[in-house]
C-alpha positions as CSV (number, residue, x, y, z in Angstrom):
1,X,-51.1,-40.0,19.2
2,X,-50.3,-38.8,22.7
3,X,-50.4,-41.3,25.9
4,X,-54.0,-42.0,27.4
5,X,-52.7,-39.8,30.5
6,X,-52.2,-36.7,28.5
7,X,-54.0,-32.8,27.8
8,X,-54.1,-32.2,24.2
9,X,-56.0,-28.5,23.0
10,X,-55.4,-26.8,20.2
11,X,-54.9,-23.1,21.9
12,X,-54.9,-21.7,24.8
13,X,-55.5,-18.5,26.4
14,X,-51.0,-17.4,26.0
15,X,-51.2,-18.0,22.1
16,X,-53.7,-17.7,18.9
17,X,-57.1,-19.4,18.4
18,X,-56.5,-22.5,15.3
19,X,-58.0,-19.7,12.9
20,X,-55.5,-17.0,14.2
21,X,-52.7,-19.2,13.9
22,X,-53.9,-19.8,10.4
23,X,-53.8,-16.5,9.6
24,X,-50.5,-15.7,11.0
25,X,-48.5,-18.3,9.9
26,X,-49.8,-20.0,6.7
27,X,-46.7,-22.1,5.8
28,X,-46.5,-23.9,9.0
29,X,-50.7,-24.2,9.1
30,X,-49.9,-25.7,5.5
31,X,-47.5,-28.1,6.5
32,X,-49.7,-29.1,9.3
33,X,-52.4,-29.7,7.1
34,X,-50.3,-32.0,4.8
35,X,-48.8,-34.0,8.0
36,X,-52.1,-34.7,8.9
37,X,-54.7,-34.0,6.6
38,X,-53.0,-34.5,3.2
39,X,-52.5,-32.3,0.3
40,X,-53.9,-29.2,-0.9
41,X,-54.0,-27.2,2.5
42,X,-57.0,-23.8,2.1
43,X,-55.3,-20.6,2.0
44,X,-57.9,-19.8,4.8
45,X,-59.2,-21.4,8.0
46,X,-62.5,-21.8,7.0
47,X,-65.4,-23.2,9.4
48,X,-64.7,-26.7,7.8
49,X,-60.8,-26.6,8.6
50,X,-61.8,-26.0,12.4
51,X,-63.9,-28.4,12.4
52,X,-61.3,-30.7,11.3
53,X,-58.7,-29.6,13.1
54,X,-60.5,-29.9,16.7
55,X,-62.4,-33.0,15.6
56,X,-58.7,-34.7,15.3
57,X,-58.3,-33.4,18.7
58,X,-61.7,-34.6,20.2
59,X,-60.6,-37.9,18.6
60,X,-57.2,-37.8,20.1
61,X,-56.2,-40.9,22.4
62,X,-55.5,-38.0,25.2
63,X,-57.8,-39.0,28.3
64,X,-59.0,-35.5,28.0
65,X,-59.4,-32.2,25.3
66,X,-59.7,-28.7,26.2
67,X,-60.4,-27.1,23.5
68,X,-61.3,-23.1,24.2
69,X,-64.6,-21.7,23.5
70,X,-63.4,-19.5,20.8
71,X,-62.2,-22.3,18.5
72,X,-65.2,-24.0,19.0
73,X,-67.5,-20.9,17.9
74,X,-64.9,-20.4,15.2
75,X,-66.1,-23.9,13.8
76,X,-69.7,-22.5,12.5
77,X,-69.6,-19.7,10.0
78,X,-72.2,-17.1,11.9
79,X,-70.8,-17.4,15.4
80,X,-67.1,-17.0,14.1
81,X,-65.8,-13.0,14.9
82,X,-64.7,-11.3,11.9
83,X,-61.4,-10.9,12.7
84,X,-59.4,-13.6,14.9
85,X,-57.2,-11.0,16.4
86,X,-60.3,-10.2,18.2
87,X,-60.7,-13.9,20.3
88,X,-57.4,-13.2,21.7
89,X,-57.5,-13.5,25.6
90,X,-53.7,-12.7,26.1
91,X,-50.5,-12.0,24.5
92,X,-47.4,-12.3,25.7
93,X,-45.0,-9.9,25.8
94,X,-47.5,-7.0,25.4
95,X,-49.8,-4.8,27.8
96,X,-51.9,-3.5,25.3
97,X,-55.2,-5.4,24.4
98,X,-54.7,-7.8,27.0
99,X,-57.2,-9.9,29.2
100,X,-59.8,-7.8,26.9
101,X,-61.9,-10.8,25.4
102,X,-65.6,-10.9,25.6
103,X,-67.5,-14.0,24.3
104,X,-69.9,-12.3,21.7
105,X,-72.8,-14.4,22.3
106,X,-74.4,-15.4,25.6
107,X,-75.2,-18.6,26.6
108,X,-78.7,-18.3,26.2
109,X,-78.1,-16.9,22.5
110,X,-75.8,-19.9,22.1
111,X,-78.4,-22.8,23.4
112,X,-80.7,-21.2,20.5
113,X,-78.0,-22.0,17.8
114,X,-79.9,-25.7,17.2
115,X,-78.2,-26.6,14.1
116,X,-74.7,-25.9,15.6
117,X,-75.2,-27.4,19.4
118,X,-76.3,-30.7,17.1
119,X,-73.1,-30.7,15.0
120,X,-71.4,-30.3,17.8
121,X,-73.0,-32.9,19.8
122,X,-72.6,-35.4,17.5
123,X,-68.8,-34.5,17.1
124,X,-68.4,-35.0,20.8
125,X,-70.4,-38.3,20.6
126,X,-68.5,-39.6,17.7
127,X,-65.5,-39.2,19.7
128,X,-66.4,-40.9,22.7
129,X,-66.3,-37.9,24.8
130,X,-69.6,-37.7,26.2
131,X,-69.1,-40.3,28.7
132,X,-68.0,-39.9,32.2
133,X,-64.7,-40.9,33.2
């Protein structure tokens, strides 16, 4: 739980999308998973772990969630990139491959996507998020 007063996101544009993270750094995604999820963490951030992971923060008790538009396209199999190094907007540290990141779809391609601006829409509903502050 964080205070009402609070930020919570689950990247940002210094560090690695949920699904990069995943991929990087599978014992500490695994322990997450247990902490919060329970047992049996995936070996892989599938569109169902996204889901879960940015549903918890949608649900959070932070007054507001910022979640980046790559982890939300990462939640739905055909929008996800094929490889997460690839929704990377910065990294720290290195010149190379930085400020580089181009959302592959366009907004009007995206308010086609029916099925997953539904699923999403009803994830931001369930969560009380929807409603002006």
């Amino acid at each position: 739980q964080y205070p009402s007063l609070s930020v919570c996101a689950p990247s940002c544009h210094d560090c690695s999308t949920v699904r990069g993270w995943w991929e990087e750094d599978r014992w500490r995604c695994h322990e997450f998973y247990r902490k919060f999820y329970g047992p049996n963490a995936p070996h892989h951030c599938d569109d169902w772990v996204s889901q879960k992971v940015i549903e918890s923060h949608l649900a959070s008790s932070s007054m507001w969630a910022i979640i980046p538009i790559q982890d939300y396209l990462d939640m739905w199999g055909e929008l996800r990139s094929a490889n997460p190094k690839d929704d990377e907007i910065n990294r720290p540290g290195q010149t190379d491959g930085c400020w580089v990141y181009r959302m592959p779809w366009s907004v009007e391609q995206l308010m086609e996507k029916d099925h997953f601006n539904g699923f999403l829409r009803g994830m931001v509903d369930r969560n009380g998020r929807s409603m002006a502050f």
